[in-house]
C-alpha positions as CSV (number, residue, x, y, z in Angstrom):
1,X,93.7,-10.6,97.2
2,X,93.7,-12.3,93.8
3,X,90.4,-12.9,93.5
4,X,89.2,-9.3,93.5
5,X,91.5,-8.6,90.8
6,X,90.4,-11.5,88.7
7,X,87.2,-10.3,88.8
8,X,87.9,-7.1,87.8
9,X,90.2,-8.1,84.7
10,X,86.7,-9.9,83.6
11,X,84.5,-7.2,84.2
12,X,87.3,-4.8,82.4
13,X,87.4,-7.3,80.0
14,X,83.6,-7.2,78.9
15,X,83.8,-3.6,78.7
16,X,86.8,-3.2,76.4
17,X,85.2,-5.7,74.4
18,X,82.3,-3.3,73.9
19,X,83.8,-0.7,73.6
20,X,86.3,-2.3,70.5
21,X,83.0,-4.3,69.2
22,X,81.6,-0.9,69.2
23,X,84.1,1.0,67.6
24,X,86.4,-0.8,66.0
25,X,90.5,-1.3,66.8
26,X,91.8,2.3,65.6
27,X,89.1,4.1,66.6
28,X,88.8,2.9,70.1
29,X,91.5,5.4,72.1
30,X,93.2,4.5,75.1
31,X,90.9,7.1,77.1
32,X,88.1,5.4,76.0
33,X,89.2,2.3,77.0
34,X,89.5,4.0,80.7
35,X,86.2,5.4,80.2
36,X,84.5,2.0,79.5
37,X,86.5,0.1,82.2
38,X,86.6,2.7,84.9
39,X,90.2,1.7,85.2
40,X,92.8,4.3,84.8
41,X,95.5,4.0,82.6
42,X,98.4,2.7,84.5
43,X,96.1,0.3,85.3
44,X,95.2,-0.8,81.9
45,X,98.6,-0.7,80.9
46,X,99.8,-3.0,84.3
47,X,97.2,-5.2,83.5
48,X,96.8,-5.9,80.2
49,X,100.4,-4.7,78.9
50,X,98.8,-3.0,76.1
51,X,95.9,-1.7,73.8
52,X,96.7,-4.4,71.8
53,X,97.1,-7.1,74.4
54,X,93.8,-6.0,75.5
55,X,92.5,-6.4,72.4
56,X,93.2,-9.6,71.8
57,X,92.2,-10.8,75.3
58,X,88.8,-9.0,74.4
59,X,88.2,-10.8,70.9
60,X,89.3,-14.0,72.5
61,X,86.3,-13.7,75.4
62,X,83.9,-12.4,72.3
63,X,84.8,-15.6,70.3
64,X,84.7,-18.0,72.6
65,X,81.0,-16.6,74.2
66,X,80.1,-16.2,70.5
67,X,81.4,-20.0,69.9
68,X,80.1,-21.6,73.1
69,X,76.1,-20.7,72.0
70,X,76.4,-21.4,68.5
71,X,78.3,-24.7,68.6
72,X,75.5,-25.5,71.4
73,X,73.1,-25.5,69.3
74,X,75.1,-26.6,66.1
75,X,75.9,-29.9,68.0
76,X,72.4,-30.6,69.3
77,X,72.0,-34.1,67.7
78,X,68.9,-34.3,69.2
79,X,67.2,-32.2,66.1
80,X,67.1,-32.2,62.7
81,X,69.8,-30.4,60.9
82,X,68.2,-28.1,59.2
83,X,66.4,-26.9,62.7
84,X,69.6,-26.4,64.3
85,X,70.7,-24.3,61.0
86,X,67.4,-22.6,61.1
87,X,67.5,-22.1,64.9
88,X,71.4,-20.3,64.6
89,X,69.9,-18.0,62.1
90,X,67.7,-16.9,63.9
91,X,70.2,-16.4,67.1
92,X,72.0,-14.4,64.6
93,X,69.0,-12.3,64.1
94,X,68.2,-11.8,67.6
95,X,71.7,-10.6,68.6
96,X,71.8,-7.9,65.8
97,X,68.6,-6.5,67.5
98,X,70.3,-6.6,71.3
99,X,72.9,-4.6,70.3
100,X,71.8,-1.6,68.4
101,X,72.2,2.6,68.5
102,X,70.9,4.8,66.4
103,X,68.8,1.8,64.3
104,X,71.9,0.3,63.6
105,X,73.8,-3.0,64.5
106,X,77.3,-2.7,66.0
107,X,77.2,-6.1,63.9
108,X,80.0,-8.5,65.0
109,X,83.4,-8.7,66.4
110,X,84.8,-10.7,64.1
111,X,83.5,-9.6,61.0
112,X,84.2,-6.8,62.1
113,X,87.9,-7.4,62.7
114,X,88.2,-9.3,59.7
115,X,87.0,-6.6,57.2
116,X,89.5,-3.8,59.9
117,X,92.5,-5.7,60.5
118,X,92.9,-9.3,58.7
119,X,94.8,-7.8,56.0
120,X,97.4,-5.7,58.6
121,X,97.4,-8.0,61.6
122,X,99.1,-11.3,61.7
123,X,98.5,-12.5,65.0
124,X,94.5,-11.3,64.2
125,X,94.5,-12.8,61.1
126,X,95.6,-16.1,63.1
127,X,93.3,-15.7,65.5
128,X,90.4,-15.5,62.8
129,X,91.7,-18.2,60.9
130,X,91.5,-20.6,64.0
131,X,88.1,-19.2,65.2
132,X,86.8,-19.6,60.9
133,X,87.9,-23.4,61.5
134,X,86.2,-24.0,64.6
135,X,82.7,-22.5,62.8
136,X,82.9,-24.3,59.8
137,X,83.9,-27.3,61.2
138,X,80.6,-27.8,63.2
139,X,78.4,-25.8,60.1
140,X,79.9,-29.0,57.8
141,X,79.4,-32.0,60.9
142,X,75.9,-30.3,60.7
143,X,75.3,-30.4,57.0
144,X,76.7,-33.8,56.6
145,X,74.5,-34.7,58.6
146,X,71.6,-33.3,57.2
147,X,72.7,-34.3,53.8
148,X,72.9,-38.4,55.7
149,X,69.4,-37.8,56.4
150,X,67.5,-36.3,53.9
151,X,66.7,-32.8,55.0
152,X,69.5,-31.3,53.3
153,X,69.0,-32.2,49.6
154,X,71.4,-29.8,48.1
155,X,74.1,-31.8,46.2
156,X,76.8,-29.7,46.7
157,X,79.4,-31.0,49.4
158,X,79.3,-30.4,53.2
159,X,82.3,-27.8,53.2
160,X,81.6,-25.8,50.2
161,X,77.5,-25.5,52.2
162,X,79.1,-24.3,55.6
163,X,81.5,-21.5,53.9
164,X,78.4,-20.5,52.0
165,X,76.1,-20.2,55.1
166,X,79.3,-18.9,57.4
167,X,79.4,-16.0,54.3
168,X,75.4,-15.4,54.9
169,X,75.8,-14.9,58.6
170,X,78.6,-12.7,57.8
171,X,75.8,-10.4,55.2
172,X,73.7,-10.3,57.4
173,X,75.3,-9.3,59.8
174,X,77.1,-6.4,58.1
175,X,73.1,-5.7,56.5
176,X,71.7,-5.5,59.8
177,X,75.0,-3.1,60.5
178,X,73.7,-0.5,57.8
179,X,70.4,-0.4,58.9
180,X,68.5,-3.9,57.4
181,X,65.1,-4.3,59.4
182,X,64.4,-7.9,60.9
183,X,62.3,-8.5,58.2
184,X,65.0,-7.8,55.7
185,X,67.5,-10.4,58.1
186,X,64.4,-13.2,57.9
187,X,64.2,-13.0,54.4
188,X,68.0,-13.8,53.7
189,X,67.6,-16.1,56.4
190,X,64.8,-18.0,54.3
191,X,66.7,-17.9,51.3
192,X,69.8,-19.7,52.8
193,X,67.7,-22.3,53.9
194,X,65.9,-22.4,50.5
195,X,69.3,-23.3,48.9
196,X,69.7,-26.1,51.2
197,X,66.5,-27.5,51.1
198,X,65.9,-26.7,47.2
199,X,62.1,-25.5,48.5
């Protein structure tokens, strides 16, 4: 019988996470969190403990998914660096267009939990902090190694590069959240790669 519940807890799991990605923390209400799960409240609450619980069970699934496809193709030796920077722009740009309403992004979870709860949350703000490491540590392994071959040619270091890319995903994706077109995305995409490049 525990195997029906596990796969509940994920399904309930992707649908809170939707519903917070969504939303937001505060504004997400316990009865919406029923409505988005199908699960009633008791059960939410014997599950996950609470809202908050399930909130950070829900950004830890979005991290992690987020993570797993970006450090894929961060960590594809097999190309140049700058196509694999190139390559999770343009992921970037694709996922603001899957998740849309009203010709708006829902952007990110984690941007948008850093701008809602980072300042407020402790055990958030760790949770960012780890997840910030993990991203720039594979953005820097990537632009050190563009830098060791050539096709990176800005001078500045590998660290100060990946916080400055990491901070252009972050734009755009809060651009794309009031409204940028793809076009719009692209071209701050191209610029980001301009500054690495120095084309």
């Amino acid at each position: 019988m525990a195997r029906p519940r596990s796969f509940d807890e994920e399904r309930a799991l992707d649908a809170a996470m939707h519903a917070f990605w969504a939303n937001g923390y505060e504004a997400t209400s316990t009865q919406d969190l029923c409505e988005a799960t199908g699960l009633g409240r008791s059960s939410i609450y014997n599950t996950f403990t609470s809202k908050h619980d399930l909130f950070r069970r829900a950004l830890t699934r979005y991290m992690d998914g987020m993570n797993a496809g970006q450090l894929q193709i961060l960590e594809d030796a097999g190309r140049p660096a700058t196509e694999r920077l190139r390559a999770l722009l343009d992921r970037v740009i694709e996922g603001e267009f899957q998740q849309r309403r009203d010709g708006h992004s829902i952007g990110c979870l984690t941007v948008n939990t850093t701008v809602e709860l980072a300042g407020r949350d402790p055990e958030a703000a760790a949770m960012l902090e780890r997840d910030l490491a993990v991203r720039l540590t594979a953005l820097a392994a990537t632009i050190r190694a563009g830098q060791q071959d050539g096709d990176i040619t800005s001078g500045r270091d590998a660290d100060t590069l990946a916080r400055y890319i990491n901070a252009v995903i972050g734009g755009m994706r809060v651009s794309a959240q009031g409204g940028a077109d793809r076009a719009a995305l692209q071209a701050i995409a191209d610029t980001a790669m301009d500054a690495l490049t120095g084309i």
